[in-house]
N, C-alpha and C positions, 0 to 999 in steps of 0.2 A: 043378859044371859051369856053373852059372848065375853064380857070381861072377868067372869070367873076360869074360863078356858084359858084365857092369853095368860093368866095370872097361873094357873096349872101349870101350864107350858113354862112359862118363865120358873115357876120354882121348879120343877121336874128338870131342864137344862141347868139349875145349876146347882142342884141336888145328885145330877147323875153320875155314873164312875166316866172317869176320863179317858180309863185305860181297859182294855180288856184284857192287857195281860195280866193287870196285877188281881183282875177276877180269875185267869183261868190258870194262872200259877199257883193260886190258893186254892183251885177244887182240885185241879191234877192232884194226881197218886206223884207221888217221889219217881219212880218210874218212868215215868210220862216226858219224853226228849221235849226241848226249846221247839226243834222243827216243827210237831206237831200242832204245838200253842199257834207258831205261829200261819203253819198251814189251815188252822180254825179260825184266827184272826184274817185272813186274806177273803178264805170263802166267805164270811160274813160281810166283812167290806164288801167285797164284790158285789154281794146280793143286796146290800141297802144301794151300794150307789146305781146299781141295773134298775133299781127299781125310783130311786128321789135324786140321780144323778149325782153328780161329785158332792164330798163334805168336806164343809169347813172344817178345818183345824179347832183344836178344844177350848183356847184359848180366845178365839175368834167367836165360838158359839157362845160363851161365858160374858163376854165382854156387852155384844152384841144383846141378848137376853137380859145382860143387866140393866143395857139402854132401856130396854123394851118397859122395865119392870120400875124404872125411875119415871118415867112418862106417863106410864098409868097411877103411879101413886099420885098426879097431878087429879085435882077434881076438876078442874075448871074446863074438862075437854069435852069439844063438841061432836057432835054424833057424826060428824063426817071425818073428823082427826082421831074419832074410836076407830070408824073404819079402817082408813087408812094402816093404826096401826095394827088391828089385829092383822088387818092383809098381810105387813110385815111381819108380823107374829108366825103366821103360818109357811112364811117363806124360810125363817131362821128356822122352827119345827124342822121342814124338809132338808134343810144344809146341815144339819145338826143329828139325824134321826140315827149316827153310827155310836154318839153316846147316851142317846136315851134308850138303847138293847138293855140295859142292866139297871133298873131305877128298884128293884126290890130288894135281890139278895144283896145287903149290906150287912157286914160284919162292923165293928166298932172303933179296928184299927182302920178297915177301911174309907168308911167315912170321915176318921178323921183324918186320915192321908189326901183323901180328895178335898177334903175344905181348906186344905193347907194349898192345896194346887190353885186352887180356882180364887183362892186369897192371892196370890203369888200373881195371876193372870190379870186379877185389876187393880194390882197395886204399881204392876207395869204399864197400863193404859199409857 
């Protein structure tokens, strides 16, 4: 039951947008100054890390998750090295949870701007 969640979580972290600005420069109105994008970008940081403490950088979530997600395609793991990892699982989850805010509204260009990014992030491992 728990390995269908790590596996969630592992797709979900490297399905999600990397950036919030290039989500909120696409709903802003033309009108809408840079400060304010990124005065909505701060409060939100703020309020994930207040609440799951600092987060990893996006390249670092991505990397990490994809560890997570090559481990579990293993079958031969034992019910204490499941545990283990999903433990790790929900540690990445929490170091991570500043890019998993936007896992729905994807447009076409943006998903594939973020698959190019997060290609880019483990092709530099």
């Amino acid at each position: 039951m728990k390995i269908p969640l790590a596996i969630s979580l592992v797709i979900g972290l490297i399905s999600c947008d990397s950036s919030d600005s290039s989500r909120l420069k696409n709903t802003a109105s033309p009108n809408e100054s840079h400060p304010k994008i990124d005065s909505i970008q701060h409060e939100n940081k703020s309020r994930i890390e207040k609440k799951y403490g600092s987060q990893w950088d996006f390249c670092d979530c991505v990397k990490k998750s994809d560890s997570i997600d090559k481990v579990l395609k293993k079958s031969a793991l034992s019910e204490a090295e499941t545990t283990k990892l999903l433990l790790r699982a929900d540690e990445v989850e929490k170091k991570c949870k500043l890019f998993l805010t936007d896992l729905q509204s994807k447009k076409p260009a943006d998903r594939a701007a973020h698959q190019a990014k997060v290609k880019a992030c483990l092709n530099n491992q």
